[in-house]
C-alpha positions as CSV (number, residue, x, y, z in Angstrom):
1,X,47.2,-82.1,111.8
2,X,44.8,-79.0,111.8
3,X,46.3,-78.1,108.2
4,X,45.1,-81.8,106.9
5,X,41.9,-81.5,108.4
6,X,41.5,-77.9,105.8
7,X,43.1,-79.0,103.7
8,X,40.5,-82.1,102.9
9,X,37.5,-79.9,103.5
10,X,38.3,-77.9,100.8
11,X,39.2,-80.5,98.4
12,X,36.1,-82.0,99.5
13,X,34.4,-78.6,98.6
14,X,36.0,-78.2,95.3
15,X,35.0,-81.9,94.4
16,X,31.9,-81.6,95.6
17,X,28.7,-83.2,92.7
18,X,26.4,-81.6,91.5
19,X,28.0,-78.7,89.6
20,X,26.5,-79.3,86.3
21,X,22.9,-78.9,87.2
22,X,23.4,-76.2,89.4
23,X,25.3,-74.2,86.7
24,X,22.4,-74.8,84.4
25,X,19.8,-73.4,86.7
26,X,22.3,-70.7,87.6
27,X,22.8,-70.1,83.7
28,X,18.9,-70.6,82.6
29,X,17.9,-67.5,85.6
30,X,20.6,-65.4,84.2
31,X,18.8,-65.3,80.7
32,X,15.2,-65.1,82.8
33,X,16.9,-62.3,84.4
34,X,18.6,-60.2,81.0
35,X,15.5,-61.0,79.0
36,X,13.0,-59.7,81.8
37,X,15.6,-56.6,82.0
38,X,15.3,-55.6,78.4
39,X,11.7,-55.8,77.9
40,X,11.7,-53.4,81.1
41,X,13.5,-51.5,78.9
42,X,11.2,-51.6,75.9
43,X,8.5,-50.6,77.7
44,X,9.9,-47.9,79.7
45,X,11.5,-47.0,75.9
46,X,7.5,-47.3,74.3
47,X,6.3,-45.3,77.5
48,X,8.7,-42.6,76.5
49,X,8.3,-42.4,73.1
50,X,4.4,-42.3,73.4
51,X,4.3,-39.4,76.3
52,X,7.5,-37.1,75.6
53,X,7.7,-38.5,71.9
54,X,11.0,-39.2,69.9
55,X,13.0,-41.5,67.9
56,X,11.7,-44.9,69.2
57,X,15.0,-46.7,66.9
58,X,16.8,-44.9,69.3
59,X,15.5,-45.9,72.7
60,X,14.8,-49.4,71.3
61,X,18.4,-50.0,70.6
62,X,20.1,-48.4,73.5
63,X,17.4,-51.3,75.5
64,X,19.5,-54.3,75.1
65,X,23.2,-52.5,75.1
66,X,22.3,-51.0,78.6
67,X,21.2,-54.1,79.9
68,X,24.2,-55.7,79.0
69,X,26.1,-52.7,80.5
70,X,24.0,-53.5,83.6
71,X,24.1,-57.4,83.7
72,X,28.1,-56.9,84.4
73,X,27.5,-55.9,87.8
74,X,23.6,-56.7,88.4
75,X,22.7,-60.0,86.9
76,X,26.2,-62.0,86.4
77,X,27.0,-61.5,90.0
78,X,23.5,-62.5,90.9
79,X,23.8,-65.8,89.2
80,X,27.2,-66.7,90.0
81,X,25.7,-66.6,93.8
82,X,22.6,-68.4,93.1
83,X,25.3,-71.0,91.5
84,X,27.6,-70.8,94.3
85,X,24.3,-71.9,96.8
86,X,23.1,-74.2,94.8
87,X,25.9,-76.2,94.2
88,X,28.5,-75.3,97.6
89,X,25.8,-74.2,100.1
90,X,22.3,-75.5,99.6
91,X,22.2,-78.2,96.5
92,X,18.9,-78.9,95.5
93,X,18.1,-82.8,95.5
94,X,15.3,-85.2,94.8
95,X,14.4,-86.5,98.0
96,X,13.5,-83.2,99.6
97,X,10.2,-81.9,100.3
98,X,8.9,-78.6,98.2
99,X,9.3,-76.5,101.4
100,X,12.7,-77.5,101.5
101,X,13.4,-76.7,97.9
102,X,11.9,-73.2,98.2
103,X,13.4,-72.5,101.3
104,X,16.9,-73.0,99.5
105,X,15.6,-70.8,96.7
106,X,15.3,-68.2,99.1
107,X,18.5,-68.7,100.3
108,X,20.0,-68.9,97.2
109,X,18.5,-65.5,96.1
110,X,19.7,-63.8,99.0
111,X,23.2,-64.6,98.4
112,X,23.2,-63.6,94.9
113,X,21.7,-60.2,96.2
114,X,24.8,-60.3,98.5
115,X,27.3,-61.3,95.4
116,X,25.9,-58.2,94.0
117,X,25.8,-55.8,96.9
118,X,29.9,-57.3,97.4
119,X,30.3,-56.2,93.4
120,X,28.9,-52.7,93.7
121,X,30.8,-51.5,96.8
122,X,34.3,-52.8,94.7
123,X,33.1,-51.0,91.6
124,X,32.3,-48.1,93.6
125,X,35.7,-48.3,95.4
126,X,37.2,-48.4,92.3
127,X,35.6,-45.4,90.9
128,X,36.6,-43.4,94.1
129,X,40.1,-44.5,93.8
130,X,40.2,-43.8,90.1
131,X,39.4,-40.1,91.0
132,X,42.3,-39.4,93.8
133,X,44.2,-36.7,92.5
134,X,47.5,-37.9,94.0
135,X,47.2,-41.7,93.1
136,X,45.4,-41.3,89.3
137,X,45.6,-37.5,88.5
138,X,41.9,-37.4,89.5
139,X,40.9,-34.1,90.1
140,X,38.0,-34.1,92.5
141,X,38.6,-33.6,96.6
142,X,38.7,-36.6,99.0
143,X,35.4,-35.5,100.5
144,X,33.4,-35.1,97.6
145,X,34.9,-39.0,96.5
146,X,33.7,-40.0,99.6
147,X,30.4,-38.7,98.9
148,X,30.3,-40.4,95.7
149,X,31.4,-43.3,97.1
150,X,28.7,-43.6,99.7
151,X,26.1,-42.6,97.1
152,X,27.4,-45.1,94.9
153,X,27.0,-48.0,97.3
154,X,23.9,-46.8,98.6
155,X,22.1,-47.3,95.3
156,X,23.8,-50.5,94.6
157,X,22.6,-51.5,97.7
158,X,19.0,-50.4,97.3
159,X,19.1,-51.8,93.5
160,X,20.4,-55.0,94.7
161,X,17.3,-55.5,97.1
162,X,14.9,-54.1,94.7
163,X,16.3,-56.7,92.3
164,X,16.1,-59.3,94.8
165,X,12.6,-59.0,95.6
166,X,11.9,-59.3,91.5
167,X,13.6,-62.6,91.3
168,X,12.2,-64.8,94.2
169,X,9.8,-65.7,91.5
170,X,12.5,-66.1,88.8
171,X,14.9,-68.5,91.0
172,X,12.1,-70.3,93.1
173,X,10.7,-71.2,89.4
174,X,14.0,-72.4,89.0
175,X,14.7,-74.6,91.8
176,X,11.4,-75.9,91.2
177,X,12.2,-77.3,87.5
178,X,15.9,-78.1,88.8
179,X,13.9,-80.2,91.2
180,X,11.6,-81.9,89.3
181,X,14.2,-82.6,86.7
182,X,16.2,-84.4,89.2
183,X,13.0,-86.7,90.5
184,X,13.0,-87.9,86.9
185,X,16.6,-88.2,86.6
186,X,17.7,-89.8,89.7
187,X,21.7,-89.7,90.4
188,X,23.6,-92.3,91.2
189,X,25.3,-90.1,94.4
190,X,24.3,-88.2,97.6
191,X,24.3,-84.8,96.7
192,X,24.7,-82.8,100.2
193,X,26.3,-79.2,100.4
194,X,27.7,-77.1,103.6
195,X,24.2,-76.5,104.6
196,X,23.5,-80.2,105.2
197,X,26.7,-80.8,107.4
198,X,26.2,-78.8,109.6
């Protein structure tokens, strides 16, 4: 009987409305995120350039390749778990108040500082593996991986709070427009996540 009772949560879960406008939100604060990223980059690139001088083509382009290269475990993860809240945890509706909606913008912020926290340390874990000389041919020592390791996470850690404290604006904004979107397109169903069962 217990197994039923699971069973139908999770279905429940799964089936659960409202994934299309939280996967937009989700989608429209990982471009905010990539786009504010690179034009960090440009103007750490122009800052460069204009005090140590160089080849600005060449800081310019290497701008938007490493913030790719950085989105994969930065801003993806980041916006799968504002996703994830806004559609599973803490859906954004209507008929709440604006306190309501920016308290689940918060919330939905912190766990996509979480998704990416949960991304480092297995990247990081990964690396460490990768470099055991009996299981990959790695040729550093166990305690100098578990150094690495520890630093590794560490800074993913600290980056992934860092980055979460930049982007309260960035997903609050987007709650905001989710939620006024949604007073002007009323839906025909109650939208109500795990936060509002409980």
């Amino acid at each position: 009987m217990a197994d039923k009772s699971v069973s139908s949560r999770v279905a429940a879960t799964v089936t659960r409305r409202g994934f299309v406008p939280a996967l937009v939100t989700a989608v429209a604060i990982f471009g905010a995120v990539l786009v504010q990223g690179f034009l960090s980059g440009v103007i750490a690139s122009a800052y460069t350039v204009g005090t140590l001088g160089g080849d600005w083509s060449r800081f310019a382009d290497s701008a938007w390749t490493a913030q790719l290269a950085v989105s994969l475990t930065g801003s993806i993860p980041f916006a799968a778990g504002v996703f994830l809240c806004l559609w599973q945890l803490a859906p954004v509706d209507a008929q709440l108040r604006l306190g309501h909606v920016l308290s689940r913008a918060v919330l939905a912020t912190v766990v996509g500082a979480v998704a990416v926290v949960v991304v480092v340390v297995l990247v990081s874990f990964i690396a460490a593996l990768a470099g055991v000389p009996d299981l990959f041919g790695g040729s550093e020592n166990l305690t100098s991986l578990l150094d690495r390791f520890g630093q590794n996470t560490a800074r993913g850690v600290l980056g992934a709070a860092q980055n979460m404290i930049n982007q309260f604006a960035v997903v609050m904004l987007g709650a905001v427009l989710l939620w006024g979107w949604l007073q002007r397109h009323p839906r025909e169903h109650e939208v109500r996540g795990a936060l509002d069962e409980v």
